[in-house]
C-alpha positions as CSV (number, residue, x, y, z in Angstrom):
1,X,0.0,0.0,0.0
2,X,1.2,3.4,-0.8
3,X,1.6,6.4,1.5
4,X,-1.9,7.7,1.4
5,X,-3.7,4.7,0.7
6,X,-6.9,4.0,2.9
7,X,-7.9,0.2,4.3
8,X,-11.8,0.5,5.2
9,X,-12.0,-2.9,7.4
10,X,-15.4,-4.1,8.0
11,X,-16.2,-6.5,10.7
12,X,-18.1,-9.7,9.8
13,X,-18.3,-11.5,13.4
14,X,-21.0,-8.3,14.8
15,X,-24.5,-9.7,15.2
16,X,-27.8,-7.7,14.9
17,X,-30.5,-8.4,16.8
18,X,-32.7,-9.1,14.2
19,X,-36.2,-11.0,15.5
20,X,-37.8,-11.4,11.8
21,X,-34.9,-13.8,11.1
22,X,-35.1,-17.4,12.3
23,X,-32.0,-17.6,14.5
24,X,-32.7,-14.1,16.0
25,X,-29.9,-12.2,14.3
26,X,-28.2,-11.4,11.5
27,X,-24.3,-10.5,10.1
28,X,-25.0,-7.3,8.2
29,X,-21.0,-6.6,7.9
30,X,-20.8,-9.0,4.9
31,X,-23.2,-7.2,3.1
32,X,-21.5,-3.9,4.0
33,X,-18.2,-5.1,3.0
34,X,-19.5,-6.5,-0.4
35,X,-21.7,-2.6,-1.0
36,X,-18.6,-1.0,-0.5
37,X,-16.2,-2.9,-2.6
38,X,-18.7,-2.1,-5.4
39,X,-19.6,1.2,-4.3
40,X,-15.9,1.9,-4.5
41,X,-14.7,0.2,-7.7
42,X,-15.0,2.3,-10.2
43,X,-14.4,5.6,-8.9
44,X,-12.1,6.0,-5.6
45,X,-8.7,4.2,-6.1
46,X,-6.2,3.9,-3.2
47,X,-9.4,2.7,-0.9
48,X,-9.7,-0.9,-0.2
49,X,-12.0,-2.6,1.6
50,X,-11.1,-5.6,3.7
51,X,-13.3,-8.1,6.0
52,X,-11.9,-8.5,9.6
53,X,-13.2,-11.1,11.7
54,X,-14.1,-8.7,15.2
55,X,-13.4,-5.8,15.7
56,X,-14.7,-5.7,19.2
57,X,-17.7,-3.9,19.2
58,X,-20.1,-6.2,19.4
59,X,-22.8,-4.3,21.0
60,X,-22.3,-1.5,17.9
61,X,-23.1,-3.8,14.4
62,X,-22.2,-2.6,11.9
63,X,-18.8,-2.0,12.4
64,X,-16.0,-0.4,10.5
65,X,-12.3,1.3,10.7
66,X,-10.6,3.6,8.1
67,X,-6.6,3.2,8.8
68,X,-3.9,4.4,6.5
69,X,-0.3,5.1,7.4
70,X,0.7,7.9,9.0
71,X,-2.8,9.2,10.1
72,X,-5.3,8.4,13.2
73,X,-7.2,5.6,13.0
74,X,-10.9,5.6,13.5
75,X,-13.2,3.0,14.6
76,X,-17.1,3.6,13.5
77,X,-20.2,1.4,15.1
78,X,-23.6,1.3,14.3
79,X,-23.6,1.8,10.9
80,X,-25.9,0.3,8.1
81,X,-25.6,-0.9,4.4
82,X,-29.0,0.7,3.4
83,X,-29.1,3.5,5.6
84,X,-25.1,4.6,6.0
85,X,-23.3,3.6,2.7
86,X,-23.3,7.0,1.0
87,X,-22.2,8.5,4.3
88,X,-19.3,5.9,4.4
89,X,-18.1,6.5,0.9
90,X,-18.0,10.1,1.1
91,X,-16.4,9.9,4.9
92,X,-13.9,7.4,3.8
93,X,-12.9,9.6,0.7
94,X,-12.5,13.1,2.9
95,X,-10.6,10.5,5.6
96,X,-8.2,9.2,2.4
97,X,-8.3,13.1,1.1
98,X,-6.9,14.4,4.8
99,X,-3.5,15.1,5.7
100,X,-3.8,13.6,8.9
101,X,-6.9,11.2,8.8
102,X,-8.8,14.2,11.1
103,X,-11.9,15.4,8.9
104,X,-13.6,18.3,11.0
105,X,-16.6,17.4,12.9
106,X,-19.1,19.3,10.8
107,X,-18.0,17.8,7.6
108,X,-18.4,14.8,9.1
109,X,-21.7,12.3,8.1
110,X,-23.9,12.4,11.2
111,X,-23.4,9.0,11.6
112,X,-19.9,9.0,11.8
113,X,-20.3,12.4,14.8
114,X,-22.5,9.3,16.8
115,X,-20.9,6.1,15.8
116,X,-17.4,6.8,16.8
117,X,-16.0,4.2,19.3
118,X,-12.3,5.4,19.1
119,X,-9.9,7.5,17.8
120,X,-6.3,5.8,17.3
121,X,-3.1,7.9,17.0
122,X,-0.7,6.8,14.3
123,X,2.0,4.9,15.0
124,X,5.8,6.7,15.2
125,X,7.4,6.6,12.3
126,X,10.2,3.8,12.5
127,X,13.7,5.2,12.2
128,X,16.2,3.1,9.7
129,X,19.7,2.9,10.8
């Protein structure tokens, strides 16, 4: 991946409470994953979109991160395929667009302002020598 480059990872293990279905849930982070991939094809390259198994927010489905190199890390919850995609496309590409991975709070989708679980710094660059 090159400097700038954005990962969006999507978790797969979160489970919706979902009581039309007949085991009581759903995984609605497949579907995300598979919406933004396509979403994302055609039109915003240096984004990719990977699957991660948990992300640890199981009580906030759907979950997501945008992480690139040298910028702060953030970890979304309660997000949904339907409802959210536009917002995440258009978050993730002012996220990949930023210097620092900071996008000001009101350019921010509303349901990034609520869903954000954490903030990460980046990590120090490594010294060579």
């Amino acid at each position: 991946m090159s400097e700038g480059d954005l990962t969006i990872h999507v978790c797969t293990a979160c489970r919706r409470v979902r009581e039309d279905l007949p085991d009581g849930f759903d995984q609605p982070g497949t579907a995300l994953a598979e919406a933004l991939t396509q979403r994302l094809a055609d039109g915003a390259p240096g984004i990719t979109v990977v699957t991660a198994e948990c992300l640890a927010v199981c009580k906030r489905p759907c979950t997501i991160a945008l992480a690139a190199d040298g910028k702060w890390t953030y970890l979304i919850g309660d997000l949904d395929t339907e409802t959210h995609l536009d917002d995440i496309v258009g978050a993730a590409t002012a996220y990949a667009a930023s210097a620092n991975g900071i996008v000001p709070w009101k350019e921010r989708p509303p349901c990034f302002r609520k869903g954000v679980v954490a903030r990460v710094p980046p990590m120090p660059a490594r010294q060579q020598g």
